[in-house]
C-alpha positions as CSV (number, residue, x, y, z in Angstrom):
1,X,5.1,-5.5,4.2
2,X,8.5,-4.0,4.3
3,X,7.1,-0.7,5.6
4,X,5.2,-2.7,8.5
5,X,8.5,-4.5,9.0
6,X,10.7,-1.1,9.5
7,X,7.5,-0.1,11.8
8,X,7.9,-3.1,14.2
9,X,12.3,-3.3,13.8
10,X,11.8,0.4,14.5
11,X,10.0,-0.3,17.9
12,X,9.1,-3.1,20.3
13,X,6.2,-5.5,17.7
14,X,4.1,-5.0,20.7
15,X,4.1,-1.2,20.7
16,X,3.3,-1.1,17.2
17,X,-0.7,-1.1,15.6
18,X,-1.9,-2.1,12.2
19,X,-5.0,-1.0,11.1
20,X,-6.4,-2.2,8.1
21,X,-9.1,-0.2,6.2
22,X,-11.7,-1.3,3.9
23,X,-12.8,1.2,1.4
24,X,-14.5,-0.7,-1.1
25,X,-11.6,-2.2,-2.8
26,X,-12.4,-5.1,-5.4
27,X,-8.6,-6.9,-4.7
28,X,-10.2,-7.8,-0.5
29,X,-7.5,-10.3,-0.4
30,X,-4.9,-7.7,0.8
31,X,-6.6,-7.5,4.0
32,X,-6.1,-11.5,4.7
33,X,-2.8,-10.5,3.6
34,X,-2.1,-7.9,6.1
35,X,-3.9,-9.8,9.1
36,X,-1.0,-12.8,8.4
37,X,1.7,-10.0,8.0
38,X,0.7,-8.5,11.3
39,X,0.4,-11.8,12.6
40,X,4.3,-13.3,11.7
41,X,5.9,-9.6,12.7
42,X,3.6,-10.7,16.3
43,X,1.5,-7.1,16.1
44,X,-0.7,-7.6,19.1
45,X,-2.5,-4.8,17.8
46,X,-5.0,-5.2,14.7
47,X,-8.1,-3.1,13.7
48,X,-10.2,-3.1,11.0
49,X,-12.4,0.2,9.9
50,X,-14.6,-0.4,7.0
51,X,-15.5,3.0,5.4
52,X,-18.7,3.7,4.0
53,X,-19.0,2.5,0.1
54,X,-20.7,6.1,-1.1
55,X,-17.5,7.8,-0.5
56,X,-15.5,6.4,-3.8
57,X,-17.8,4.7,-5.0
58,X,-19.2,6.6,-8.6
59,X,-15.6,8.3,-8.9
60,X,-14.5,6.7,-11.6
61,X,-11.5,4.3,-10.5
62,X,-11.6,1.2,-12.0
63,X,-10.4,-0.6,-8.0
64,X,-14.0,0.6,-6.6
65,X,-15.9,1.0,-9.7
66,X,-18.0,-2.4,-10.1
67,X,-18.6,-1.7,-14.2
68,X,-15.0,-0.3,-14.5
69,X,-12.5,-3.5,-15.3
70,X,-8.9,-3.3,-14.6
71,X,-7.2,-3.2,-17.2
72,X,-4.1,-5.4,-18.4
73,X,-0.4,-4.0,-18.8
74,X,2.0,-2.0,-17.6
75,X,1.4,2.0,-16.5
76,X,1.1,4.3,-19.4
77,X,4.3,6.4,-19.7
78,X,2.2,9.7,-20.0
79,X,1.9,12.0,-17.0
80,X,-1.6,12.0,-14.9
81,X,-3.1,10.1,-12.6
82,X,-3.7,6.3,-13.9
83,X,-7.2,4.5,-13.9
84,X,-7.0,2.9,-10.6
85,X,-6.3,6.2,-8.8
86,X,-9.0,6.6,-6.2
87,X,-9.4,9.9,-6.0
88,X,-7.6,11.5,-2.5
89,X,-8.2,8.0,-1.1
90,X,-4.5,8.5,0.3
91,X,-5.6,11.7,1.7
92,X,-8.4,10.0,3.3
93,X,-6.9,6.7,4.7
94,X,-3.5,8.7,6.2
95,X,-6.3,10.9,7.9
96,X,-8.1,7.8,9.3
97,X,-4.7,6.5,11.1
98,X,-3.6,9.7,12.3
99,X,-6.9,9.9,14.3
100,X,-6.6,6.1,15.4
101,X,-3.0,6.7,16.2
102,X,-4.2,9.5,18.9
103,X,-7.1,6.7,20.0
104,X,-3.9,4.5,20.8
105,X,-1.8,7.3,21.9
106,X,0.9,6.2,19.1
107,X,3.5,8.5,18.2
108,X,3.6,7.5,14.5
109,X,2.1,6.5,11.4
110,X,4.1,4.6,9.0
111,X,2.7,4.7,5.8
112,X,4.6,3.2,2.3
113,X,4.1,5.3,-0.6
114,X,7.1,4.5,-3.0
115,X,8.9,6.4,-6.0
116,X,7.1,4.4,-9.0
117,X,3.7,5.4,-7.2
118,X,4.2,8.5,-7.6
119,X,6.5,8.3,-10.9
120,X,4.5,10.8,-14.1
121,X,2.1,11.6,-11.1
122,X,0.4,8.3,-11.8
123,X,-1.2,9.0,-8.0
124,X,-0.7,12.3,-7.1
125,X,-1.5,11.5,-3.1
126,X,2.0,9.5,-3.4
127,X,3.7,12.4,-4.7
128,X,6.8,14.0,-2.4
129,X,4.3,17.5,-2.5
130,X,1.4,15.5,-1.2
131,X,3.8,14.0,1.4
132,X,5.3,16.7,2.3
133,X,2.1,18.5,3.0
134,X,0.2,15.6,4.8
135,X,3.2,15.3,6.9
136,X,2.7,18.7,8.2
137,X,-1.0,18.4,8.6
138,X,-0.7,15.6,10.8
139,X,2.1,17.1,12.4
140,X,0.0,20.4,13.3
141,X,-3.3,19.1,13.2
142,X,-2.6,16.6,16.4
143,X,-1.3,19.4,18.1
144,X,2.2,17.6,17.5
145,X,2.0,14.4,18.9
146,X,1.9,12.5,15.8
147,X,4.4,12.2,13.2
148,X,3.8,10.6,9.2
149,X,6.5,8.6,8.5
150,X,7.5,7.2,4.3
151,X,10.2,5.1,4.6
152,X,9.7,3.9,1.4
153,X,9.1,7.2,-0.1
154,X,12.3,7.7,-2.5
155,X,12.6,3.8,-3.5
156,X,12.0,1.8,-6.3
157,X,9.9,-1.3,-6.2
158,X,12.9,-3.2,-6.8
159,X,15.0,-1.1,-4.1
160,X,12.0,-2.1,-1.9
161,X,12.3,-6.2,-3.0
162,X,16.5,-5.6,-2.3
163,X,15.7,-3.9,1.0
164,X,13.2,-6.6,1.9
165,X,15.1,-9.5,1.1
166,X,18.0,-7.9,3.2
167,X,15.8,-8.0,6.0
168,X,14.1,-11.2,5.6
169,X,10.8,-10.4,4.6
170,X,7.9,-12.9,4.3
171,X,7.2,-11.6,0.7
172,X,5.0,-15.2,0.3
173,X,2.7,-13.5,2.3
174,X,2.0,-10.6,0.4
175,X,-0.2,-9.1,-2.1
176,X,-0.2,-6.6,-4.6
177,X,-2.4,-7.7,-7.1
178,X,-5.5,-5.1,-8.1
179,X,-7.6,-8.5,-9.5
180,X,-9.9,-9.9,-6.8
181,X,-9.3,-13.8,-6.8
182,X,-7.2,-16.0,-5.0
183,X,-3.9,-16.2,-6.9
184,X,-1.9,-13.1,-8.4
185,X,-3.3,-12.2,-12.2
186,X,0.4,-10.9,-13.5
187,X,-1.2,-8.9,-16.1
188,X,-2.4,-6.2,-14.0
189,X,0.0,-3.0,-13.8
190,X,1.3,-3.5,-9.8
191,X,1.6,-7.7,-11.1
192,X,4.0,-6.7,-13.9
193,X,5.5,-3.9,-11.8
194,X,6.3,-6.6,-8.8
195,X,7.5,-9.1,-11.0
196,X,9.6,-6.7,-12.8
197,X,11.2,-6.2,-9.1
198,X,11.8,-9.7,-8.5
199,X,13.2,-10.1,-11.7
200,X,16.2,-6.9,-11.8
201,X,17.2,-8.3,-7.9
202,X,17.5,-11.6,-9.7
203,X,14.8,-13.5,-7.2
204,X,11.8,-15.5,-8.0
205,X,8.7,-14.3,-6.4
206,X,7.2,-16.6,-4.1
207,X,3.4,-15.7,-4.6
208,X,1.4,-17.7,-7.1
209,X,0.5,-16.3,-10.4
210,X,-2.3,-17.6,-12.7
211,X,-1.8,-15.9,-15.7
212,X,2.0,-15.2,-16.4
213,X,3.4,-16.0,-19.5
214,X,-0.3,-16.7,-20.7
215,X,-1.1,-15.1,-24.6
């Protein structure tokens, strides 16, 4: 949400695209989620691109992974990739925007990786080395018309909730939870990571939670 904010603050709402891609990602609700966002910031602009289910399906991440459940509590403090890391999906989806973005002949893709993503290399594709690198890629490989832009890159969530806030954000419309279902799980590790956010900028999260403070 804040990234797509900075996006449409950054330039006119109605030069700016959002493309929502489905990759076989049990928590579907964030793409109701980003079709209101896009709707409130007044994209004019929205496609979806569903990718085919074979390519992370079988890897072993418990978001695609029908037989792998997501698991409850925070992110283990250990360094390595975490259980819902879908493997280069990053990699994959920044790829997929860069080649809409020449479609639409945008100059830009805004994409909002953050510092706890990429904290013990939990995902490695949200690392400053992976960003670094895809940034160049894109940069060279559309024969420099398109830049990769993380705004987000060096912030905390919290950061993120105080920068949001700042800016007025809509954060009742969006979703981080990895559950599918219609309300937010709060055990999940991005629930207790959110909350955790709301909590140390001393605001009270507007989504609805079915589970927290639940034994």
């Amino acid at each position: 949400m804040v990234c797509a904010l900075l996006a449409a603050r950054n330039y006119q709402a109605d030069q700016v695209a959002a493309l929502n891609i489905l990759y076989g990602q049990k928590h579907s609700k964030e793409s109701q989620a980003a079709r209101e966002i896009a709707d409130y910031l007044g994209l004019e602009s929205y496609e979806t691109v569903k990718l085919a289910a074979e390519l992370f399906e079988g890897a072993g991440s418990t978001l695609v992974d029908e037989d792998r459940e997501i698991s409850s509590g925070p992110y283990p403090g250990e360094s390595g990739p975490v259980s819902t890391y879908v493997p280069f999906r990053n990699g994959v989806l920044i790829s997929v925007a860069t080649a809409y973005a020449l479609k639409v002949n945008a100059q830009a893709v805004y994409f909002g990786a953050h510092a706890e993503d990429a904290l013990n290399w939990a995902y490695p594709d949200c690392t400053p080395e992976f960003l670094g690198a895809m940034k160049n890629a894109v940069w060279v490989g559309t024969y420099y018309k398109v830049r990769l832009i993380t705004p987000l890159e060096w912030l905390t969530k919290a950061e993120i909730v105080k920068l949001g806030h700042e800016l007025g954000a809509p954060f009742e419309l969006t979703w981080s939870c990895y559950q599918g279902g219609e309300e937010a799980c709060g055990k999940c590790a991005t629930c207790i990571s959110r909350l955790e956010a709301f909590k140390a900028n001393r605001l009270v999260d507007p989504i609805v939670y079915r589970m927290v403070g639940e034994s």
